[in-house]
N, C-alpha and C positions, 0 to 999 in steps of 0.2 A: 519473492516476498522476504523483507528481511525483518529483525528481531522487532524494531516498534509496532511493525504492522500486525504483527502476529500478537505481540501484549495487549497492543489497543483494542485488538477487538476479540480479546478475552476478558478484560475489561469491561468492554461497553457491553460485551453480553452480562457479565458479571451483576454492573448494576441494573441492568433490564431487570433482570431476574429479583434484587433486591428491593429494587423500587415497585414492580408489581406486587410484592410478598405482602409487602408495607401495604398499598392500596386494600389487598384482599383483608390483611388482619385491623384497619386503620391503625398502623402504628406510623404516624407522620415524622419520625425523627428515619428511619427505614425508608422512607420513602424519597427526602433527599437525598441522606448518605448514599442510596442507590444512584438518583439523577445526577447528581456529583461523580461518581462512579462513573458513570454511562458518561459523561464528557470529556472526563478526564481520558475515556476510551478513545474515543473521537478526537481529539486533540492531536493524540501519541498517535493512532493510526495514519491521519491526514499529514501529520508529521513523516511517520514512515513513506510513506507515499511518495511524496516532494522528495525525498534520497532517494528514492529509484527512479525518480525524473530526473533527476540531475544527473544520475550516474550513467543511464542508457545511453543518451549524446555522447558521453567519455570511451564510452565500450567502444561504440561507431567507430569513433575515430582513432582508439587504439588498433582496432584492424584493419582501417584501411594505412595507417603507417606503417605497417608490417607488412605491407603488400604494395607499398611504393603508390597506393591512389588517395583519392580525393575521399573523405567521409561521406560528401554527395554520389559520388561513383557509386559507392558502397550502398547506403540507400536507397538507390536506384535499381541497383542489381537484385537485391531484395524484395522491391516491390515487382521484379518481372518473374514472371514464372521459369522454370527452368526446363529446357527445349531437349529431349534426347535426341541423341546424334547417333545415326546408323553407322 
């Protein structure tokens, strides 16, 4: 998880919280600033998100060049279980 993912959604809880306050007391200027909030969360989250997709592929294939294979090798190797050997 890195830093957007974690602001966004202290954010989007942020305005949850604001926008239902707003509902409870009807103060309707609170209740967008909140919903404005609360996307503004979602935005930056979704945001962070997409950099940790883009970055995981990068990782891959930083260790399989360190290890002379293929990023697919690598992948592969990962999705099998690993066998003890007596």
């Amino acid at each position: 998880m890195n830093k957007d993912r974690a602001e966004g959604k202290v954010k989007d809880v942020a305005g949850r919280v604001e926008r239902q306050v707003g509902e409870w007391t009807g103060d309707t200027e609170a209740q967008v600033k909140g919903a404005a909030k609360q996307v503004e969360g979602k935005v930056q989250n979704a945001f962070g998100k997409a950099k940790d997709a883009l970055k995981k592929p990068s990782d891959t294939n930083e260790n399989a060049s360190r290890h002379g294979e293929d990023a697919d090798d690598v992948q592969e190797d990962a999705a099998e279980p690993r066998r003890r050997t007596a």
